[in-house]
C-alpha positions as CSV (number, residue, x, y, z in Angstrom):
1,X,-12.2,-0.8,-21.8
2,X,-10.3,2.1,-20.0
3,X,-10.8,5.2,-22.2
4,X,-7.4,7.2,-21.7
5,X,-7.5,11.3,-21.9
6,X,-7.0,12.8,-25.4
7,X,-9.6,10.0,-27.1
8,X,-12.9,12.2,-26.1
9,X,-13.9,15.3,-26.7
10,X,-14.0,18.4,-24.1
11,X,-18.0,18.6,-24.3
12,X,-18.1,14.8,-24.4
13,X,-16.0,14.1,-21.4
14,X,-17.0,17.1,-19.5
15,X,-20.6,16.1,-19.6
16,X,-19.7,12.9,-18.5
17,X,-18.1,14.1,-15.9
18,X,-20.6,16.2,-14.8
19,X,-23.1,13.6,-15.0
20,X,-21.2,11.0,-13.3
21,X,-21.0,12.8,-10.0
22,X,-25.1,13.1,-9.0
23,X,-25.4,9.4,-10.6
24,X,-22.8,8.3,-7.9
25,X,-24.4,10.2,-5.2
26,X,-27.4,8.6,-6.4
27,X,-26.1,5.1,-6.0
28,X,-24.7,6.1,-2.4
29,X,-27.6,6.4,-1.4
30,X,-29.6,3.0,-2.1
31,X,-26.9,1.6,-1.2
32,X,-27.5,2.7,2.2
33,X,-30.6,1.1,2.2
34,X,-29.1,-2.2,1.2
35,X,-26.3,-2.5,3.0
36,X,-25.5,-3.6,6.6
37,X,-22.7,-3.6,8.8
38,X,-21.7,-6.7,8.3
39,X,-21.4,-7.1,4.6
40,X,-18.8,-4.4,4.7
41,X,-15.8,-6.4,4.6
42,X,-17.1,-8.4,1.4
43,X,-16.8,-5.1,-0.2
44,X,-13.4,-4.6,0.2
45,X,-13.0,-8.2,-0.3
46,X,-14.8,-8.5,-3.7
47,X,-13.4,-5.0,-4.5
48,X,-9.8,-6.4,-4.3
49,X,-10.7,-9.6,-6.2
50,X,-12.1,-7.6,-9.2
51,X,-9.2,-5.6,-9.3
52,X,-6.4,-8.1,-9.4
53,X,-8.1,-10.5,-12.0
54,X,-8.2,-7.2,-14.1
55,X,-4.4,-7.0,-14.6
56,X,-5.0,-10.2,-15.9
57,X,-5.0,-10.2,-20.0
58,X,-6.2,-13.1,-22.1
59,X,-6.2,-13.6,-25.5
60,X,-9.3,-13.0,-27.3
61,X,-8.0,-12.6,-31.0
62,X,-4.6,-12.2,-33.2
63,X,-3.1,-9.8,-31.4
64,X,-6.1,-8.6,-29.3
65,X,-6.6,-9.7,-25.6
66,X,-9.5,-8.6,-23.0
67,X,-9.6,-9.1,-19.4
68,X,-12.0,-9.8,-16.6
69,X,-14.3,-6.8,-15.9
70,X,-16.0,-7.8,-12.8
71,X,-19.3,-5.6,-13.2
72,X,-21.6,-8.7,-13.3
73,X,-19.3,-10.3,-10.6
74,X,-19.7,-7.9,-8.1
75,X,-23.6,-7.1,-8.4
76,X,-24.6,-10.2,-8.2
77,X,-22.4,-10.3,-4.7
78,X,-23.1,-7.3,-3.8
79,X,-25.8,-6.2,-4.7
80,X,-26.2,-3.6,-7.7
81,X,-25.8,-0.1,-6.0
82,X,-22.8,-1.2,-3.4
83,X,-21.1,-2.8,-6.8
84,X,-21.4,0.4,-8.6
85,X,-19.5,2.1,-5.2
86,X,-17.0,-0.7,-5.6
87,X,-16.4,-0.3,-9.4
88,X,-16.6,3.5,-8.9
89,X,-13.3,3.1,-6.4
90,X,-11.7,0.8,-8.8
91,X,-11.6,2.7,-11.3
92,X,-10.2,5.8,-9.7
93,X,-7.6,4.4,-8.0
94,X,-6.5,2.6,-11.5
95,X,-6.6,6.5,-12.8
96,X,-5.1,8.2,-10.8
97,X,-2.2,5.8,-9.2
98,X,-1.4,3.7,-11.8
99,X,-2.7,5.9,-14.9
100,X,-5.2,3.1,-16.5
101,X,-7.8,5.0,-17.9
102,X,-8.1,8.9,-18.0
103,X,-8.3,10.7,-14.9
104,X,-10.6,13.4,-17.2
105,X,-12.4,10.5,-18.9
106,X,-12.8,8.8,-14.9
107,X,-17.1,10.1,-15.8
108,X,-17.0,7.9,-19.4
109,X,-15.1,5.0,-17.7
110,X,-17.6,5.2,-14.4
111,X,-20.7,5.6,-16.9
112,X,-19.8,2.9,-18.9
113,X,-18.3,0.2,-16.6
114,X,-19.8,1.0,-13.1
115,X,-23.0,2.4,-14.0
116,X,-24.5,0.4,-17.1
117,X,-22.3,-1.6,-17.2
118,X,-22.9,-3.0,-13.7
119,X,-26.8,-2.7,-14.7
120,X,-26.4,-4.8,-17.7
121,X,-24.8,-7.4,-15.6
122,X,-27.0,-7.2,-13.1
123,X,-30.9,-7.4,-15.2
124,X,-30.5,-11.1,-16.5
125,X,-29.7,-12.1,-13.1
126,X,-32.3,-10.2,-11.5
127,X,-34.9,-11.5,-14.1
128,X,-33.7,-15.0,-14.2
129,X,-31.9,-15.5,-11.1
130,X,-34.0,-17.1,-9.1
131,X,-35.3,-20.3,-11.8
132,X,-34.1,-23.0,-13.8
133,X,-32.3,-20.5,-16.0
134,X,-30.1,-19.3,-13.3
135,X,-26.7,-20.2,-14.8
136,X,-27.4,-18.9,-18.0
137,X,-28.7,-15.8,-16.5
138,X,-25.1,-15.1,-14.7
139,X,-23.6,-15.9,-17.8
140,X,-25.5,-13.8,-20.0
141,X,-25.0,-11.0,-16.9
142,X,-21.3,-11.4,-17.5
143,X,-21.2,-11.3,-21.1
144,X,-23.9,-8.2,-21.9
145,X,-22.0,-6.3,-19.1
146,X,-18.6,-6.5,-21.7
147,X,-20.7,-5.2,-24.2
148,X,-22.4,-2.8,-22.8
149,X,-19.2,-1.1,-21.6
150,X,-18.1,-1.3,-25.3
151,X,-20.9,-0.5,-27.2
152,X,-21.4,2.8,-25.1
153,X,-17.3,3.8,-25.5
154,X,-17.7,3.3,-29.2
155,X,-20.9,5.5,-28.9
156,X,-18.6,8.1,-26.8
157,X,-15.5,8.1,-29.4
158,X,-18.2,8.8,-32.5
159,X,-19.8,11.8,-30.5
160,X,-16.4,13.3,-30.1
161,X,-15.7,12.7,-34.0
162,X,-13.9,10.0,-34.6
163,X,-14.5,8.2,-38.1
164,X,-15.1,4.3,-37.6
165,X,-15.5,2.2,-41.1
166,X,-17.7,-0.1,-40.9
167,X,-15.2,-3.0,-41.2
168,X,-13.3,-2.0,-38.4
169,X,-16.7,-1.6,-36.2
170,X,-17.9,-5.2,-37.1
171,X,-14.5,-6.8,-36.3
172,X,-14.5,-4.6,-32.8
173,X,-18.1,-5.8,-32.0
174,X,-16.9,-9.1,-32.5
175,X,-13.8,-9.3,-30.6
176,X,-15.9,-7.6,-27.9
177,X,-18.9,-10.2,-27.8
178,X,-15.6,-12.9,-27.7
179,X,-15.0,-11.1,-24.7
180,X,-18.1,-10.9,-23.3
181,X,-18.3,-14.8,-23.6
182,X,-15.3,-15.3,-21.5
183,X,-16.3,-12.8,-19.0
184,X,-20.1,-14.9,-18.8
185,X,-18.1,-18.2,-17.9
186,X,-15.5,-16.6,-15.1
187,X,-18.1,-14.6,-13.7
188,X,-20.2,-18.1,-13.9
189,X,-17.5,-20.3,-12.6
190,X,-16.4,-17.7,-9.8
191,X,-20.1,-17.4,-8.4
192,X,-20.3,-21.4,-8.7
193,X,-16.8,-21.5,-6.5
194,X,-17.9,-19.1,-4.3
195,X,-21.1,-20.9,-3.5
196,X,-19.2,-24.3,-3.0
197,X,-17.8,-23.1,-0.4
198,X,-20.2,-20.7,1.1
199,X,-23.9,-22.3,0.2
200,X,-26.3,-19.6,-0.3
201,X,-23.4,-17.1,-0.5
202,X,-25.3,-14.7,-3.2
203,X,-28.7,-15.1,-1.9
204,X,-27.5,-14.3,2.0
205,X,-24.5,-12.8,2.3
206,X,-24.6,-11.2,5.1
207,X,-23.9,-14.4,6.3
208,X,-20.8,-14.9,4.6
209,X,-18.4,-17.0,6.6
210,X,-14.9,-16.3,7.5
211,X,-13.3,-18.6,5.5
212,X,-14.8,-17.5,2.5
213,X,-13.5,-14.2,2.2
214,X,-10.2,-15.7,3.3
215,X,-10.0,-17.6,0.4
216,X,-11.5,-14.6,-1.8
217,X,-8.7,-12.9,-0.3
218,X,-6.2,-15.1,-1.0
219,X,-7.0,-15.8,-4.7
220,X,-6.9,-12.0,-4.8
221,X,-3.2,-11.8,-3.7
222,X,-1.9,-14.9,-5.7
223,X,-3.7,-13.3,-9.0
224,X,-1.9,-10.1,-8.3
225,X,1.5,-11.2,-7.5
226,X,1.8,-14.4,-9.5
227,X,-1.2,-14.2,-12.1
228,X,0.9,-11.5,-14.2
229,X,3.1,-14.2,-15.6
230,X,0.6,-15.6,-17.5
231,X,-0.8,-12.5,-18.8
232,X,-1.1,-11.8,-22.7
233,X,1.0,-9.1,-23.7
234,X,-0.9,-7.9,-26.5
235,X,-3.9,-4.5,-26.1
236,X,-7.1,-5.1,-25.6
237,X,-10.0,-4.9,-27.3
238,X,-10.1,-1.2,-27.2
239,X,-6.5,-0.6,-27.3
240,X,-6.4,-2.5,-30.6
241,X,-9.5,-0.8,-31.8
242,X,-7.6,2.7,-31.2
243,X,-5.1,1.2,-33.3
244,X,-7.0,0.5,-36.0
245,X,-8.3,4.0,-36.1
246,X,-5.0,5.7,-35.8
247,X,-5.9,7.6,-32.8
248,X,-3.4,5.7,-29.9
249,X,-1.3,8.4,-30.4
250,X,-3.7,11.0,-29.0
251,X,-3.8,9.2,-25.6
252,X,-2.0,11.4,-23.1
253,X,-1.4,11.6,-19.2
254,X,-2.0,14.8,-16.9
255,X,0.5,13.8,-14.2
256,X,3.3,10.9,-13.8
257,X,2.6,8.3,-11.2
258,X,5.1,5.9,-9.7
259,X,3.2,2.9,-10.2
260,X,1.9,4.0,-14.0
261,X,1.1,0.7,-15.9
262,X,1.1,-1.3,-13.2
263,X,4.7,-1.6,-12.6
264,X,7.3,0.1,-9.8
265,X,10.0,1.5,-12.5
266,X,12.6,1.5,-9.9
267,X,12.4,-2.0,-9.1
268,X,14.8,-4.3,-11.5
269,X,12.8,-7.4,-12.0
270,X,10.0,-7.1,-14.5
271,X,8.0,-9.5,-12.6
272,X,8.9,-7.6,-9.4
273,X,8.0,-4.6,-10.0
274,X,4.6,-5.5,-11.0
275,X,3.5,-8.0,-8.3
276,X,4.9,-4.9,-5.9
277,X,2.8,-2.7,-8.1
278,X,-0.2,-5.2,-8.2
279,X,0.0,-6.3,-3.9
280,X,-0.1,-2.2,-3.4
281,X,-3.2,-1.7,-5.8
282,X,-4.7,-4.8,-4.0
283,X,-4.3,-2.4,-0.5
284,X,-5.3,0.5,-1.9
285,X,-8.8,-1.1,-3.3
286,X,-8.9,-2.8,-0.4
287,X,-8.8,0.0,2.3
288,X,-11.1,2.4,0.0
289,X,-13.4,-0.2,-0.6
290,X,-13.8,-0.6,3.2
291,X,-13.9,2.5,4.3
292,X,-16.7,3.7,1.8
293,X,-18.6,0.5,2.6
294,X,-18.3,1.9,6.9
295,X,-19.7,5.4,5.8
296,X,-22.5,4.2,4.1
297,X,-23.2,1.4,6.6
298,X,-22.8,4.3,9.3
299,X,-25.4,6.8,7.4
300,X,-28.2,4.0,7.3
301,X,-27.7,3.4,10.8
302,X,-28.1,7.2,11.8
């Protein structure tokens, strides 16, 4: 789902870009009106969570695999402007420390996954949530918020001129919706868990106790440092489509990081280096996902 740089065009991207930045600003600020002090911590909590289940890859098709996004996930949680900060951060600090996604496609990748995307995930619940349909509305958040995100970088790769066959677009669409599917039933099971533990957790969680974003916390660090081993090797679902197109070779980087794809080069183990890589990303999120939840929480206060 992470557009690299060298897949978009220069007007394409750069519009993106340029309308990424007011959108954010945008979000910032009803955010401020939604959040309060104490919810800050689930920020950075969640924030983590969504990050670490993403290194996760699952097989979805032969040789395709897709991976939690976590836009559904977090608005529900979080409401959907604070989810589209937390998405936001995630996906910068994926492009520019560990070089997962382009750092001049970040606008796309922000557009698609923590704007709409986190919109799509967000209406069923917000028109459903509250009945008898309420499962099927988280569900249906978690799928159409995979799809969405796909449907709109397909939408980006044709405005920058590359030729998709019709075959190849069906097949795409389907291994996407496969995708979505999976990401309805974590994002379904996850809220469900949560709520176990914390009742009322989504519709109150400002009172979120203590113990429930330990344990948040803690499945955050044991997906990150042990969850890799059971991670499918193969790309995912827009990886494989890039493939199929002929265009992976046109992906390129604008700097060299030392934790690029998830993974500390000088360490010798395999599994090492990218639980080190992983626990470090888990921080980072973390600590940025905190400290922009303090200066919002601080400008609605003032």
């Amino acid at each position: 789902m992470h557009i690299p740089d060298g897949f978009l065009s220069t007007p394409v991207w750069l519009s993106l870009d340029a309308a990424g930045v007011p959108l954010i600003g945008y979000l910032a600020r009803r955010a401020q009106r939604e959040l309060e002090e104490s919810r800050v911590p689930l920020l950075g909590v969640m924030g983590a969570f969504v990050f670490a289940a993403q290194m996760i890859n699952f097989p979805v098709g032969i040789g395709t695999s897709g991976h939690l996004l976590g836009a559904a996930l977090l608005a529900i949680t979080l409401g959907p402007a604070a989810a589209s900060i937390v998405m936001t951060a995630i996906l910068a600090i994926q492009a520019l420390v560990f070089q997962d996604g382009g750092v001049l496609a970040l606008g796309a990748n922000v557009l698609n996954m923590a704007v709409l995307g986190v919109a799509a995930g967000y209406l069923p619940y917000r028109l459903w949530g509250a009945g008898r349909f309420r499962k099927a509305a988280i569900f249906l958040g978690g799928a159409g918020s995979v799809v969405a995100g796909a449907v709109l970088a397909m939408a980006e790769l044709l405005l920058s001129g590359v030729r998709m066959p019709l075959p190849i677009v069906w097949v795409s669409l389907g291994l996407f919706a496969i995708t979505g599917a999976l990401e309805g039933a974590i994002t379904l099971a996850v809220v469900q868990g949560v709520e176990a533990l914390n009742p009322g957790f989504v519709q109150r969680p400002a009172g979120t106790r203590p113990v429930t974003l330990g344990i948040v916390a803690l499945a955050a660090v044991l997906l990150a440092a042990l969850g890799i081993l059971l991670a499918c090797g193969y790309p995912d679902g827009l990886a494989k489509l890039a493939q199929d197109l002929g265009i992976e070779t046109r992906a390129r980087s604008l700097f060299s990081t030392p934790l690029a794809d998830y993974s500390f080069r000088q360490l010798g183990s395999s599994w090492f280096s990218r639980a080190a890589a992983g626990l470090v990303g888990l921080g980072l999120i973390y600590v940025l996902c905190l400290l922009a939840g303090r200066w919002i929480s601080r400008r609605r206060s003032a």
